[in-house]
C-alpha positions as CSV (number, residue, x, y, z in Angstrom):
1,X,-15.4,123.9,-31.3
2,X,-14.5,121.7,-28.4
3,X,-16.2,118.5,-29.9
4,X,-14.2,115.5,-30.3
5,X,-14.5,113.5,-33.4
6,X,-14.7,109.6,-33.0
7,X,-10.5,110.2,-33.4
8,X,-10.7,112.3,-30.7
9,X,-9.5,115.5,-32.0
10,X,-11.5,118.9,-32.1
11,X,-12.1,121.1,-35.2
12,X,-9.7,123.5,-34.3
13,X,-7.0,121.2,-34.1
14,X,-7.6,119.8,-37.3
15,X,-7.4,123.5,-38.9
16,X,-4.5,124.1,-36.8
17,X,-5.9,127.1,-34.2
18,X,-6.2,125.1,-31.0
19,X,-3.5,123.8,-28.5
20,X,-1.4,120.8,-30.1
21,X,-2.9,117.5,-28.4
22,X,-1.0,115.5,-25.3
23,X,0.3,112.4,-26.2
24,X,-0.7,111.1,-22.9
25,X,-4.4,112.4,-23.5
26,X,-4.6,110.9,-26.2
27,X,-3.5,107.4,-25.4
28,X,-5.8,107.3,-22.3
29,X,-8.7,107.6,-25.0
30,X,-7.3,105.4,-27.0
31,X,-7.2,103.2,-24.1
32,X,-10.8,103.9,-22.9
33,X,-12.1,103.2,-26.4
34,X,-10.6,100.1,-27.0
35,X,-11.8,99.0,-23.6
36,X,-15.3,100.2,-24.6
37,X,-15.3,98.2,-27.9
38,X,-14.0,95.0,-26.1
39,X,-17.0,95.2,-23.3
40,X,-19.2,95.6,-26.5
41,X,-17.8,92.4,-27.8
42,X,-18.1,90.4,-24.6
43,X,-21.4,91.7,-24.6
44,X,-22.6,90.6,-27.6
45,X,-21.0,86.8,-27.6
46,X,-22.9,86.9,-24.1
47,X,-26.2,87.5,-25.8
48,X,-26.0,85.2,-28.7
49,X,-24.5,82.5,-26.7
50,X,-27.4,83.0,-23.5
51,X,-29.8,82.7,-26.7
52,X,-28.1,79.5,-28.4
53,X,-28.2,77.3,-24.7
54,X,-31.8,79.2,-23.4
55,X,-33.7,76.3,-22.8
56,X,-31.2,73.4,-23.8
57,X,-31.1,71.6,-19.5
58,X,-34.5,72.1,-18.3
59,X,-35.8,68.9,-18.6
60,X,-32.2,66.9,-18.0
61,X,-32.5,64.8,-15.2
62,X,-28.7,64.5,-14.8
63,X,-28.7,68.0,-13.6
64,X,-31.3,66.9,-10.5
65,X,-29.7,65.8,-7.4
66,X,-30.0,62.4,-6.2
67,X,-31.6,61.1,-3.1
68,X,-29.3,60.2,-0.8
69,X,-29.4,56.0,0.1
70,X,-31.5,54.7,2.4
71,X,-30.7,53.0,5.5
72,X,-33.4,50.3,4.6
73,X,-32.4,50.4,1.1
74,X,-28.5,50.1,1.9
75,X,-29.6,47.1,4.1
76,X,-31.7,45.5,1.8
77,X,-29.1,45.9,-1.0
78,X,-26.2,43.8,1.6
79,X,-28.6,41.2,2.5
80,X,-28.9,40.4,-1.3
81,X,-25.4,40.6,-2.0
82,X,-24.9,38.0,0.6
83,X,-27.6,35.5,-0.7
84,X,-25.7,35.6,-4.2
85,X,-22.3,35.2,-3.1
86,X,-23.8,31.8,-0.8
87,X,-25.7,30.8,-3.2
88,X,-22.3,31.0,-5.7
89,X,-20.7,28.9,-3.4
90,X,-23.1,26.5,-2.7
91,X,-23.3,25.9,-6.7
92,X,-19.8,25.6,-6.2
93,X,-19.9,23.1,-3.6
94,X,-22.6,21.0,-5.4
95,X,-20.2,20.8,-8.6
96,X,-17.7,19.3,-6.6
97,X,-19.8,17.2,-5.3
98,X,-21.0,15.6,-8.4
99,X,-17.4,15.2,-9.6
100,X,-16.3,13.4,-7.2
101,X,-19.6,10.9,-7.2
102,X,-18.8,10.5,-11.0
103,X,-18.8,7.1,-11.9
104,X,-14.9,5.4,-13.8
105,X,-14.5,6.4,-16.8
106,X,-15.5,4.1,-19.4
107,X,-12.0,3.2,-20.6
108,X,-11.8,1.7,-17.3
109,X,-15.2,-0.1,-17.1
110,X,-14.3,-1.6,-20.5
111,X,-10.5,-3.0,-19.3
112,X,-12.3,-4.5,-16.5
113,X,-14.9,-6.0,-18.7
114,X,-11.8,-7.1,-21.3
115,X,-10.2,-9.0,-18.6
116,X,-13.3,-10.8,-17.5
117,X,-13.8,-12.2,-21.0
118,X,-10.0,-12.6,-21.4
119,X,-10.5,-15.0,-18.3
120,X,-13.5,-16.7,-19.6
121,X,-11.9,-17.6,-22.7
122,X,-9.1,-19.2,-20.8
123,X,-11.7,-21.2,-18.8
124,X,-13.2,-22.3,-21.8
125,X,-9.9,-23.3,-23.5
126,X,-8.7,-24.9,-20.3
127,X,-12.0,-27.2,-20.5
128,X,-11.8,-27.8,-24.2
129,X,-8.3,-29.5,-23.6
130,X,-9.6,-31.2,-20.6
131,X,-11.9,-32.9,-23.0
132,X,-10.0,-33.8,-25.6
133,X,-7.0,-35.0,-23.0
134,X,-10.2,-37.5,-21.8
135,X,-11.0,-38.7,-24.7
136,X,-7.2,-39.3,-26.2
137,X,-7.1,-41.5,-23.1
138,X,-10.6,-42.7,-23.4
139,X,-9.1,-44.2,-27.1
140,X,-6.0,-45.3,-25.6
141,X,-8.1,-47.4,-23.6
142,X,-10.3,-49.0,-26.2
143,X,-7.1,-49.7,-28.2
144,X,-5.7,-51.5,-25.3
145,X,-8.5,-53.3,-25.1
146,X,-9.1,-54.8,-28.6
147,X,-5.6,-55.5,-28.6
148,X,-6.4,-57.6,-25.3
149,X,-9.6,-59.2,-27.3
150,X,-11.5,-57.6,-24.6
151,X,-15.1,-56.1,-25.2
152,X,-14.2,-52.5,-25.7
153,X,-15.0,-49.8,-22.9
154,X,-18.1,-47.5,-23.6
155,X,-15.8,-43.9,-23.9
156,X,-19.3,-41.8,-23.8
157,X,-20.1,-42.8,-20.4
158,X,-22.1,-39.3,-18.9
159,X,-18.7,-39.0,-15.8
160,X,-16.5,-39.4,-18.8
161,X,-18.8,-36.6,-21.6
162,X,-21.1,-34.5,-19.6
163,X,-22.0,-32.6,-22.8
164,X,-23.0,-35.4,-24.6
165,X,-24.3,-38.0,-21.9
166,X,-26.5,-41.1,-23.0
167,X,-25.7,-40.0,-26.5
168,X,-21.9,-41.7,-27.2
169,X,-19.0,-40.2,-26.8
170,X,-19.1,-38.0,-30.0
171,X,-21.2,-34.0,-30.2
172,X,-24.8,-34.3,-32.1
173,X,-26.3,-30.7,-32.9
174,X,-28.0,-29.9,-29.9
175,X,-24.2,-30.8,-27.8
176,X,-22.2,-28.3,-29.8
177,X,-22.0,-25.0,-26.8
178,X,-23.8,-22.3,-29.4
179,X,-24.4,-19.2,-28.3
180,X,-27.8,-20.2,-27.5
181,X,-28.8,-23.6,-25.8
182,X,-29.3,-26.2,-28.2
183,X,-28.1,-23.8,-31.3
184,X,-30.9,-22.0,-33.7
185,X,-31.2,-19.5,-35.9
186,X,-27.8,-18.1,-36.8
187,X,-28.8,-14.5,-36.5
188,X,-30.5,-14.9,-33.0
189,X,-27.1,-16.5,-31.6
190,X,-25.2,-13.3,-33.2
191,X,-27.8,-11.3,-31.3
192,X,-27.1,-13.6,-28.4
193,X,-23.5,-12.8,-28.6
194,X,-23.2,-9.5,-29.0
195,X,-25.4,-8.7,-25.9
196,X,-23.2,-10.3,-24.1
197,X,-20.3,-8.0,-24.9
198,X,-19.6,-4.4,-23.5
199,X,-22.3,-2.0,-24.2
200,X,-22.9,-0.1,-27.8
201,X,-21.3,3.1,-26.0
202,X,-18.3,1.7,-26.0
203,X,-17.6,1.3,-29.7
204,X,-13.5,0.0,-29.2
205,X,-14.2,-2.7,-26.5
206,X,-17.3,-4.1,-28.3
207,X,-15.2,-4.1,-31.6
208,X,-12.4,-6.1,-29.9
209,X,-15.1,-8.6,-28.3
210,X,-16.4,-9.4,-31.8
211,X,-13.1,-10.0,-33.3
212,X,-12.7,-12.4,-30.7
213,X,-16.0,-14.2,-31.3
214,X,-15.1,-14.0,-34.9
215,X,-11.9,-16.0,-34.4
216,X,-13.8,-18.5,-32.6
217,X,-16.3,-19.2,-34.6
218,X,-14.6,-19.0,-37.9
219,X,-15.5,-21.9,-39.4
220,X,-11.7,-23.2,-40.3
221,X,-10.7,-22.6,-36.5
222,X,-14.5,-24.3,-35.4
223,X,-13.1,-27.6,-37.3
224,X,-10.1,-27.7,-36.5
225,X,-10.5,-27.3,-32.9
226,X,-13.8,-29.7,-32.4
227,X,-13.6,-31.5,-35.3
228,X,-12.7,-34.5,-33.5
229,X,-15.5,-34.3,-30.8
230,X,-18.6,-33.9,-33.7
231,X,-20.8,-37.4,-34.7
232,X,-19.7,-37.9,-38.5
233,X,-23.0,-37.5,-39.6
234,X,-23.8,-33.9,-37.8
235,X,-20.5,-32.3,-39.0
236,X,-22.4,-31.3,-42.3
237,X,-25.1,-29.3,-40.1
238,X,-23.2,-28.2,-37.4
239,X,-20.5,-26.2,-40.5
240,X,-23.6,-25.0,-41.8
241,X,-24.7,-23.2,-38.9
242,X,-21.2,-22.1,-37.5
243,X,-20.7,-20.7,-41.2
244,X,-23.8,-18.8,-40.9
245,X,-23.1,-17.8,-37.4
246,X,-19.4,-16.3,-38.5
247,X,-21.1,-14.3,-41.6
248,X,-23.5,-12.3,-39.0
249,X,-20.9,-12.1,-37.0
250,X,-19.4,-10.7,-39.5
251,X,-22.1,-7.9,-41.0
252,X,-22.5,-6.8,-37.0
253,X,-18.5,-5.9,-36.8
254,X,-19.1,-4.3,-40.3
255,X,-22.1,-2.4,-39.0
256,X,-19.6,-0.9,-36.3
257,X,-17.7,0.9,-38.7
């Protein structure tokens, strides 16, 4: 009759003839079984979770320990640190270098080259009215003379025309200054001229050096400029081939663009 049920309470106190029950008895139970049930719980996440990870990090190598570094290795490892960072700044070094070795810029190249040819032209403009100051005077001369009766003065001597010595005083062909020596074909002396200029690189300067040539060989600017100095006779020819010259002129400045 002393056997607890699972409430703890015997069969006599259920039919009323044993002792009441303690309150403090019967909260220590209470107490015990709910300890009991909670170890039972623990015990069984335990299991399942020992069963869901059995297995799982044996063959992780993250859960190895590592060797410990080397002394030869931690040397080895400094003394190609140190090789990069000089080679780094021997690269460096070299870069420098090369920049300041670098040649002018072309911009710079070309202004020079500009004011070379802006000088030749000069030159050749200075001679041009050298010439015709020598032969104004050379006409003055034979006028002065006929008006004396006098046998006139030979104006094409060679100290008086070097361009057209033993040949009179006037340009034939061959004493016109063409591109190339005694003139020829009209694309050849276009050829002639633009390799003469600044380098195909430099598309602005080479532009400018052809208008320039343009000008001066235009064929209104050609006659009115040596009009004067050309054998009657020639000036047919010689337009002919300074009109050709200006039209390749032309298609190479039109090629440029």
């Amino acid at each position: 009759m002393g056997i607890k049920n699972k409430d703890g309470e015997t069969p006599g106190q259920i039919l009323g003839w044993g002792p009441p029950r303690d309150s403090s008895e019967e909260e220590e139970e209470n107490e015990a079984f709910r300890e009991h049930e909670w170890r039972q719980k623990l015990q069984g996440e335990l299991e399942d979770e020992w069963q869901e990870v059995i297995g799982r990090f044996e063959d992780d190598a993250s859960y190895e320990a590592q060797e410990p570094e080397s002394f030869s290795a931690w040397s080895d490892r400094l003394a190609w640190e140190h090789a990069q960072k000089q080679q780094q700044q021997q690269q460096q070094q070299q870069r420098e270098a090369e920049v300041a070795c670098r040649p002018p810029r072309a911009e710079g190249s070309s202004h020079s080259w500009w004011q070379q040819e802006e000088q030749r032209l000069f030159q050749e403009r200075a001679r041009a009215k050298a010439e015709d100051l020598r032969e104004s005077r050379a006409r003055r001369e034979q006028d002065a003379h006929r008006a004396q009766g006098l046998k006139p003065a030979r104006a094409g001597s060679g100290a008086e025309h070097p361009r057209g010595g033993g040949r009179g005083s006037l340009w034939c062909f061959g004493d016109v200054p063409w591109p190339c020596p005694g003139g020829g074909d009209p694309e050849a002396m276009a050829a002639a001229l633009v390799a003469r200029g600044p380098p195909l690189e430099e598309q602005g300067a080479l532009r400018r050096y052809l208008r320039v040539q343009q000008v001066r060989w235009h064929p209104d600017r050609f006659l009115q400029r040596f009009r004067s100095q050309i054998e009657t006779w020639e000036l047919g020819r010689v337009m002919g081939a300074v009109t050709a010259l200006s039209q390749a002129l032309n298609r190479h400045a039109e090629a440029l663009k």
